[in-house]
N, C-alpha and C positions, 0 to 999 in steps of 0.2 A: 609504298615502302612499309615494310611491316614496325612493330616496333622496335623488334631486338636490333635491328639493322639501322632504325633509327638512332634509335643510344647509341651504335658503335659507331656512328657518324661525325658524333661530337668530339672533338678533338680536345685535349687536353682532357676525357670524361673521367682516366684514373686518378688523378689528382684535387676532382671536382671542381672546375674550374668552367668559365665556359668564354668558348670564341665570338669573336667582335659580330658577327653575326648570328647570333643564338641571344642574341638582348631582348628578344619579342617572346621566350620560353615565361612559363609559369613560375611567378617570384611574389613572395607577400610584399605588399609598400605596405607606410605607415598609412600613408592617405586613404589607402583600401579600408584598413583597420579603422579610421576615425568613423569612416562614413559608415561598418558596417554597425561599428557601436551606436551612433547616433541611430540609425536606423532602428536599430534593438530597443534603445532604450525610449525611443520615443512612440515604437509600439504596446513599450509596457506601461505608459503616462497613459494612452488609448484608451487599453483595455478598464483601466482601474483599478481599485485599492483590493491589494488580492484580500481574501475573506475565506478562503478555503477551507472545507473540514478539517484537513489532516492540518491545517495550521492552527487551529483552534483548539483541535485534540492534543500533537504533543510538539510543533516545531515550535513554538516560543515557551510551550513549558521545559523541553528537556534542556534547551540552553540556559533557563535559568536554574534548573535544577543542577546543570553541571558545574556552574561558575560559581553557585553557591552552598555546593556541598550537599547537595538533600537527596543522594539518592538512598539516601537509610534512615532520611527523617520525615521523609514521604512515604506513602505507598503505593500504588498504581493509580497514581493521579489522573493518568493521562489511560490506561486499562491496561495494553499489551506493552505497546505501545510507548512507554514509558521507559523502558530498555534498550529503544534505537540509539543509533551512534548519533549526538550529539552536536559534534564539529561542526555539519554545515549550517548548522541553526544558527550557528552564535551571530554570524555577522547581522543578520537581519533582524534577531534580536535587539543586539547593542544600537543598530541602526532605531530602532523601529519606538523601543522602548527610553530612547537615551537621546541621540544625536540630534538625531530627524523627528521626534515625535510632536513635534510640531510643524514639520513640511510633508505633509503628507506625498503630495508632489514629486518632489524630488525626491522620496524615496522610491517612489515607484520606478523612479526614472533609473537610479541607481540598481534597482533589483532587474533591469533590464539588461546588465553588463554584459553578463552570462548568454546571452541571447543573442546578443549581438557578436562576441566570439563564435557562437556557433556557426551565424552567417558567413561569418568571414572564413572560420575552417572549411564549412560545405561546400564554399566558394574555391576553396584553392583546390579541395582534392577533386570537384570536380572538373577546376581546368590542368589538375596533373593527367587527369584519366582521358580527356579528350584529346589532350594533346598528345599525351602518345600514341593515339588512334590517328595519329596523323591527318585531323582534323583540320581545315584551314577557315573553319567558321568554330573554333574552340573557344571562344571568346562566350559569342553567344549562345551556345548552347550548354555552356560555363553556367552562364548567368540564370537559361532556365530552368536546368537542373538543378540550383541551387534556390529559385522560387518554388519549383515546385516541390523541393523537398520540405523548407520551411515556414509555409503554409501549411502542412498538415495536419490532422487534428489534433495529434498527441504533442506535435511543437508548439506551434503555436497558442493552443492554447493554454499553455503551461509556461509561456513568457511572461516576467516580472513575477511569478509563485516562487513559495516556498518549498513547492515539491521535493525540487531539486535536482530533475531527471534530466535539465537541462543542463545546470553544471556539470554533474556525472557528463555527460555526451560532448560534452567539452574538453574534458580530460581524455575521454576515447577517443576521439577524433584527433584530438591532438598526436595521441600518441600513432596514430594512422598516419598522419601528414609526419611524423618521423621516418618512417618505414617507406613512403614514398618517397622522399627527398634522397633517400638515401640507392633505394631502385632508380629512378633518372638521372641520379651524379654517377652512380658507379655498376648498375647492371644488376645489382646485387642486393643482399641487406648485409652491411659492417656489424661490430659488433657492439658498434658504438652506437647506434640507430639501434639495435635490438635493445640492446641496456634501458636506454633513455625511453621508448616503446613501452617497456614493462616496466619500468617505472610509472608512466605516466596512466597505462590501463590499470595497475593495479592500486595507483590511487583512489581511482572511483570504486572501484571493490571494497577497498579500506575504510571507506569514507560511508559505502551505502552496500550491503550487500547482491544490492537487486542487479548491481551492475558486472558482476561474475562472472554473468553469459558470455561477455566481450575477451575475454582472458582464451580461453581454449577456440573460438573463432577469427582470434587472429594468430593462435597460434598454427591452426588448420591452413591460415592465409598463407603464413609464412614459409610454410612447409610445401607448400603445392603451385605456390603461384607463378613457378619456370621449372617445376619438377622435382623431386626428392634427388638433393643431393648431399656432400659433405656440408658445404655453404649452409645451408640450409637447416639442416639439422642443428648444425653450432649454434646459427641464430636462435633457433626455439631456445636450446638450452640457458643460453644467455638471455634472452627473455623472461622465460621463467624464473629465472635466479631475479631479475628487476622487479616483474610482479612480487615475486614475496617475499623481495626486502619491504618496496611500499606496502604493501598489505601488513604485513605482520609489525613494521613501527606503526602504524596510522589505525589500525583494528587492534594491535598488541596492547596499547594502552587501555582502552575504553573494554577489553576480553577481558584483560585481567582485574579489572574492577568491577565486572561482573562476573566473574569467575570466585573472586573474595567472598562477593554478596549472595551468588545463588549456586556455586557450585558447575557452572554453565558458560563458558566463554563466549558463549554467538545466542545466550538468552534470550526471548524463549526459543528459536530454532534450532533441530535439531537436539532434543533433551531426550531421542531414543537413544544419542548417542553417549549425551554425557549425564544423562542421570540425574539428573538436579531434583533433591525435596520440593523445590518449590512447585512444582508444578504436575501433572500427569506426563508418566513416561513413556514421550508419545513423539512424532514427527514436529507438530505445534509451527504455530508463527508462519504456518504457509497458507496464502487463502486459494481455495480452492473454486474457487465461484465459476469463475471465467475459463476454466479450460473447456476444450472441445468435451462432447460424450460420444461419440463414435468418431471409429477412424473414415470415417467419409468427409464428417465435419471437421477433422483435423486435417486431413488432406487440402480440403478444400475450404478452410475456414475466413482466408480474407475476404470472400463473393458475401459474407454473410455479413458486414457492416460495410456493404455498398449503398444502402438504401437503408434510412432512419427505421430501428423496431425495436424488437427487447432489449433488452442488457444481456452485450457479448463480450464486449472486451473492456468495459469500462459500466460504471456505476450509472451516470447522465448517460441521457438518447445524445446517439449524435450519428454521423452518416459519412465517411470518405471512401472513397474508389479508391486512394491510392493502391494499397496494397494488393489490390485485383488488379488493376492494371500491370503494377510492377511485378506480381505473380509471373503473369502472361509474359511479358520483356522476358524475363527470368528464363521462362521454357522456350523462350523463340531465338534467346541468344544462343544456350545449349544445343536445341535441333538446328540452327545456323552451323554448328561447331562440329556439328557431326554427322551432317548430310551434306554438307558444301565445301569442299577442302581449299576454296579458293579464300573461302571466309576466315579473317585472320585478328586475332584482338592481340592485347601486347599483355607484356608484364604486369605492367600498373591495372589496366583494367580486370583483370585475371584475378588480382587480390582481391580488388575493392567488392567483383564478383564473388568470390569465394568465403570474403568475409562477413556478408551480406545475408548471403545463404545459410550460412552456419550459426548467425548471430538469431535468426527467424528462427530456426528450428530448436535452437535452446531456449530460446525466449517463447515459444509455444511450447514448448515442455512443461519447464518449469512455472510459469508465471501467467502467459495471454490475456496481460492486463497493460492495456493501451500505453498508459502513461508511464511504463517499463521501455517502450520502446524506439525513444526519442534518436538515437544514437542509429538506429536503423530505418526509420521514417525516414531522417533530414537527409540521407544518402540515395533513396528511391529512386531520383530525379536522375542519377545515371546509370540506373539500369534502363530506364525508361529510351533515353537520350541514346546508350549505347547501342541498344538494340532497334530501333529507328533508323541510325547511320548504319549500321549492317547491313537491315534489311533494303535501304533503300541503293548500298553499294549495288548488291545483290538483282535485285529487280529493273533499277533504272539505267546503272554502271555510271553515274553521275560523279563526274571528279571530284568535282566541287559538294557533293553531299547536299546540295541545295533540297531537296524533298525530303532529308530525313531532319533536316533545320525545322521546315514548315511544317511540318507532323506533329513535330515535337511542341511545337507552340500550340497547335491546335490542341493535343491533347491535353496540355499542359493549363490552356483556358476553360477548357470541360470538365475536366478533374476540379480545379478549385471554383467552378460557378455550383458542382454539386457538391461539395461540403458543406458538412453542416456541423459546426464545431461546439463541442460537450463544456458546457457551464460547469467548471469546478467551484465556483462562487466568487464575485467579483461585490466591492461597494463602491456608494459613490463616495467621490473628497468630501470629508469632511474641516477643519477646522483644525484637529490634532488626529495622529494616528490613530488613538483609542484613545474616546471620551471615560472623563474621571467618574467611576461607580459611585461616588461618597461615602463611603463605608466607613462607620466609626466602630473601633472594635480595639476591645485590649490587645495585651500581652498573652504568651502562651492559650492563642485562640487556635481551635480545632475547625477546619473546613471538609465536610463530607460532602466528595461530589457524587451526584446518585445518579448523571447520566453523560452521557458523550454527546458533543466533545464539548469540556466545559475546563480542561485543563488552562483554556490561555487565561481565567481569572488570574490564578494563581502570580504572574509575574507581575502583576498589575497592584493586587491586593497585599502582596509581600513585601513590596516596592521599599517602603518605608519602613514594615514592621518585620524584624528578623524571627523573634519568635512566633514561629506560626505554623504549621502542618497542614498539608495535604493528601486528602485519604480517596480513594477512589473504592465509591461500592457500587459500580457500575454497573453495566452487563457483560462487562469480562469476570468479574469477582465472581459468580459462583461456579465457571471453571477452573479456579484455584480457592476455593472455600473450605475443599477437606486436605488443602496440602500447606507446605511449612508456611506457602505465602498469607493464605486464609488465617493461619495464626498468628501470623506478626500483623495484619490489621485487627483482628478481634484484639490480641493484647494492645495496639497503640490506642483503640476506643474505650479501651475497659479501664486504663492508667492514667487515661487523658482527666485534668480537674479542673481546666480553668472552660471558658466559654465553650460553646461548640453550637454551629452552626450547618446547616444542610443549602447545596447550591443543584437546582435541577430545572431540567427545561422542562415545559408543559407536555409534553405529549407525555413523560412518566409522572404528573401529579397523582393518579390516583395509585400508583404503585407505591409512592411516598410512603403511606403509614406501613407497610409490609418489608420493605426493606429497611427502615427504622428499628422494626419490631425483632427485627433475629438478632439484635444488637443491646435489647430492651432500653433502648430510644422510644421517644416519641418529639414529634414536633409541634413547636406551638403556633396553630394556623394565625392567630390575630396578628402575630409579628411577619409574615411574612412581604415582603414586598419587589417589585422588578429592579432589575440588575441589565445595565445598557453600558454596553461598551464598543459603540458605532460600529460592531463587525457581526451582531446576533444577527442569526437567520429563524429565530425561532425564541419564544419568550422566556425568559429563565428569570427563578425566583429565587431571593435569599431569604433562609426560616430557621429563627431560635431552633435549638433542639435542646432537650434534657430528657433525663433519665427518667424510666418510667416507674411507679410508685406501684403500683399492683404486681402480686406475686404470679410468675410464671414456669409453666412445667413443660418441659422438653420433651418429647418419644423420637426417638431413634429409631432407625426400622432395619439397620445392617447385622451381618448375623451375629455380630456382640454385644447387641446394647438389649436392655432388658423391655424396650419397648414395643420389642414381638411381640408380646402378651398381649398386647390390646389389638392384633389383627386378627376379624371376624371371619371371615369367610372371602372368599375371591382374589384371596394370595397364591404367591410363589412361596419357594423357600427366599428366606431373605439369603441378599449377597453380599459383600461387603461394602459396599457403596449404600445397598437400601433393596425394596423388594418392587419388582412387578406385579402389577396385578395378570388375572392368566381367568377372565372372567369377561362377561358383558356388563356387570356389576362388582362391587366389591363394600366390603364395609369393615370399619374400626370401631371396637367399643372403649369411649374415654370417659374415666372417674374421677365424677366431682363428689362434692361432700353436700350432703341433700340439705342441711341446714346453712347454710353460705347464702346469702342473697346477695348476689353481685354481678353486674356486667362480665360479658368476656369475650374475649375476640379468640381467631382463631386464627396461626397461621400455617402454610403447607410449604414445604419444600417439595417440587415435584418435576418428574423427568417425561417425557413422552416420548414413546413409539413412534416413528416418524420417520417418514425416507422421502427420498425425490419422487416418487411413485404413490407414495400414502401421504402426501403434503399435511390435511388437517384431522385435528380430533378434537371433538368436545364432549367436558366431564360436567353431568349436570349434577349439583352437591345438594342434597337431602338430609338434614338434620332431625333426627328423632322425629322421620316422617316428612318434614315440613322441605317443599323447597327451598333452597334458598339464593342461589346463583349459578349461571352456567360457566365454565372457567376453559376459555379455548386457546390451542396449540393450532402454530403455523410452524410448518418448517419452511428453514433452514432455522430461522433465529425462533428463541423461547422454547429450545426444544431441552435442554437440560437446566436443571438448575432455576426453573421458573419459582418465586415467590409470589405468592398469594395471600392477604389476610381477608378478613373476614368478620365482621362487627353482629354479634349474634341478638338478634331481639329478644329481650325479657321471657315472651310466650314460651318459646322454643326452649330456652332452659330448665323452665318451669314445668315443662311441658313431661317431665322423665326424673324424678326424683333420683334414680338409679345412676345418671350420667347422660354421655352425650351421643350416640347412636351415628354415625358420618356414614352416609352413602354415598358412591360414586357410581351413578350411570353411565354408561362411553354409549356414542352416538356407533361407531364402526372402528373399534378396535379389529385388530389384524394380528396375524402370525405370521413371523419371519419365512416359516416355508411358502406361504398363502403371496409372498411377495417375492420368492425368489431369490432370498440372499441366504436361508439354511434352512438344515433341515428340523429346526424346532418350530414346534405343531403348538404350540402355548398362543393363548386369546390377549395379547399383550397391547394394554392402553397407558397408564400411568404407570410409573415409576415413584414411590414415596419414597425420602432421604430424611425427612422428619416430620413433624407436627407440634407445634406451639399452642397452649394453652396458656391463656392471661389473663388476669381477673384486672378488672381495669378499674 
């Protein structure tokens, strides 16, 4: 029986009601819900005390920064980052920091909630989808469909996190089992199922913007899943109008207070659009890492994280077939649909098919970053399922579907024995959430964080003391250094008078004195000591800073500042940012006063030539002859905006009564035509934006 012919079987179906035998149809219990929760959350007690970057960077800074007003008393504490919609931080915050931060435990178990909704939603839609396929083992192949969707790499292991992709996929799902409920009571979608739908999709929009993609493929769902009719169309419309009621109260709040502060309503994304000082006018706030680089690899890109290797769709090595497999389902249900007219799917599966498809192809657009795609992962499991019972309708003509049952298990055992799931970072129980740093420090105390992600001090360290700031001069800071944002940190370090302190992991210690230096800071190494807050992956130190006592001279190199003068040989014309060099070498003459006996450092603001193709360069630095360091670029990261100083020995100064003579050797500088992106012929290795001279 197909399933359009199913539905109209049901008696009383216009009034949504259903007959004394139609009691064994797909219906949420409570008891379903306890067990799928407990199940959730006692996978997230399992796993561990989440520890994640992006919660260290900015989910426990932005909710404290929103409840306590800093987002104009801070400055990019947390880097970009710092900007995201806030809302779903706060509970785990309040939890983490407040209720629970002494049960470690049970909050883990609590952050498992979301998780365990999801089981339970995956579970219902996949026994809506089976059972209109007129399944009579829909039960369990319910049940495998919905293990094997949540086991996946990007679910699973992103239960009990901060992420959040997991709530989001909560709220889209949800709004999916509206749209079904409402196709098996009445044939149809009402319009009262489309309302509540877009409602509940464009919460997770509202709430996180990565979850967008879901809005226009279920709109595509809606519209196609029994054919473009009036019905249907109404429904989009009414849909839409729900998504951006919730969208625009739920994002409309947190827009317009970023919109106040930067001129920017979806900050920093999207600022070709709306132009914001604070930043370059540019696309921004999208990372580009993960997407395919040719359309063969986009065609065929889930074959390529079937088997543990580089980084493709996520930051950790990690290894699932699902999405290879489910690919495969995918195109076998289609040529099923279109070589076999005997082969019949229904309504229900028709969407969840349809919604599926269009949710992948925008989510590999825009984003192909694993832990984006939770909402489509945890549904996998029936396309896999549907296309199994087809195929084996098909091949065996089994009433009972008994071989596309056992198929589906078998694959469903081989899919998750080669998983191999990506560590976003996990601790073990400690004693309390986060152990006490002991930090004794006044009033109107200045915190400079110099690396990522070191924002979760901050809710920790504030706790108690209200007067206090946090400054971010990270590695996002010198891609807003020459814009409005770079100026409201240089003025809050230059205004700042009471203590001021420097917080940074080890891997940037020796960059410390160079990122101090463009601020005329220095730190005082004998104060410095560790900073433990049971969730470090890496050793981070806190160091006195003060103001530095030796007089210092700026050279600009953009084509308004008068520090052109001192460019020797092996420039550009300057631009307005700063100059290339257009040489194999290049050199600057800087003027000191020949009677001066004094120390002096040197620092370099410097950009590098660099593409996916020309990955490294090294500038080996010669002072008035003498070597004296080699200074090297990797692309992607360090390629703009790199700081350098440079502690110059007594010899070397003394060495040139005249001044200070800087050479830059380049190991294999390149031309843009020489790589294929234009046709300028220029020998381009560094990029200089300034030079610092200090007498220490």
């Amino acid at each position: 029986m197909s399933g359009s012919n199913f539905y109209n079987s049901i008696p009383f179906r216009k009034y949504g009601f259903y007959c004394s035998n139609m009691l064994l149809t797909p219906r949420p219990s409570l008891l379903g819900l306890l067990i799928c929760l407990l199940i959730g959350c006692s996978v997230s007690v399992v796993l561990g005390q989440d520890a994640n970057w992006d919660l260290k960077n900015y989910h426990l800074y932005n909710a404290y920064s929103y409840l306590n007003n800093r987002l104009e008393v801070d400055a990019l504490a947390a880097g970009i980052q710092t900007y995201f919609h806030p809302l779903l931080d706060i509970p785990y915050y309040w939890l983490s920091t407040f209720v629970l931060f002494d049960y470690p435990r049970i909050l883990a178990f609590v952050a498992g909630i979301p998780y365990g909704f999801l089981i339970f939603l995956v579970l219902w839609i996949s026994a809506e989808v089976f059972f209109a396929l007129s399944v009579p083992q829909w039960r369990a192949l319910s049940l495998l469909a919905t293990v094997f969707g949540v086991t996946g790499a990007a679910t699973l292991s992103q239960a009990g996190t901060t992420f959040n992709e997991v709530t989001l996929a909560v709220f889209v799902l949800a709004g999916l089992v509206t749209l079904l409920f409402s196709i098996r009571n009445y044939g149809c979608i009402n319009m009262k199922a489309a309302l509540v739908s877009g409602v509940l999709i464009g919460t997770a929009a509202g709430l996180k913007l990565t979850a967008v993609i879901y809005a226009p493929a279920a709109v595509l769902a809606v519209l196609l899943f029994d054919g473009v009719n009036k019905k249907n169309i109404g429904a989009v419309l009414v849909f839409c109008l729900g998504w951006w009621l919730a969208f625009l109260v739920l994002w409309g709040v947190w827009g317009y207070q970023l919109y106040q502060l930067t001129g920017n309503p979806l900050f920093p994304m999207f600022n070709h659009i709306f132009g914001s000082s604070w930043m370059e006018v540019s696309p921004g706030g999208m990372d580009n890492r993960f997407k395919p680089t040719s359309w063969f690899q986009a065609l065929f890109y889930p074959f390529y994280w079937i088997i543990e290797g580089p980084m493709t769709v996520a930051e950790p090595s990690f290894a699932d077939p699902r999405f290879a497999v489910s690919f495969i389902a995918f195109l076998g249900v289609i040529l099923l649909l279109l070589f076999n007219r005997s082969t019949q799917t229904s309504s229900t599966a028709n969407f969840i098919l349809i919604f599926i498809g269009g949710s992948y192809i925008l989510w590999e657009t825009l984003f192909s970053i694993l832990r984006y795609a939770v909402a489509i992962e945890a549904l996998l499991g029936i396309v896999v399922g549907a296309f199994l019972v087809l195929l084996a309708r098909r091949m065996f003509k089994l009433k009972k579907d008994t071989m596309g049952l056992v198929c589906f298990l078998v694959f469903s055992l081989l899919v998750i024995s080669f998983t191999n799931y990506p560590h976003w970072g996990r601790k073990q129980y400690a004693e309390t959430v986060f152990a006490d740093p002991e930090v004794q420090f006044s009033e109107n105390t200045q915190f400079l964080l110099l690396s990522k992600p070191l924002a979760y001090f901050a809710p920790i360290l504030g706790k108690n003391v209200k007067d206090v700031s946090f400054i971010g001069i990270n590695e996002d800071y010198p891609g807003f250094s020459r814009f409005e944002l770079g100026a409201i940190i240089k003025s809050k370090i230059a205004k700042h008078t009471g203590d001021r302190f420097a917080i940074f992991l080890d891997h940037d210690l020796a960059f410390v004195p160079a990122k101090l230096d463009e601020f005329n800071l220095e730190w005082v190494k004998s104060s410095c000591r560790k900073l433990d807050l049971n969730i470090n992956a890496e050793k981070t130190y806190l160091c006195s800073v003060k103001e530095r006592s030796g007089e210092s001279q700026v050279f600009y190199f953009n084509n308004n500042q008068v520090g052109t003068n001192v460019l020797a040989s092996g420039w550009s014309t300057p631009e307005a940012w700063g100059v290339w060099s257009n040489s194999v070498s290049s050199r600057v003459n800087l003027p000191i006063a020949a009677d001066v006996k004094a120390n002096y450092s040197i620092s370099f603001n410097m950009h590098a030539y660099l593409s996916s193709t020309h990955p490294q360069l090294t500038a080996h630095v010669f002072i008035n002859g003498q070597w004296l360091q080699d200074i090297s670029f990797n692309y992607p990261s360090g390629v703009v905006d790199k700081i350098f100083r440079l502690d110059l020995p007594d010899n070397i100064v003394q060495s040139n009564s005249n001044g200070l003579t800087i050479e830059f050797k380049y190991n294999n500088p390149k031309s843009p035509k020489s790589l294929a992106l234009s046709s300028d012929e220029r020998l381009l290795g560094v990029g200089l934006v300034w030079i610092k001279l200090t007498q220490l």
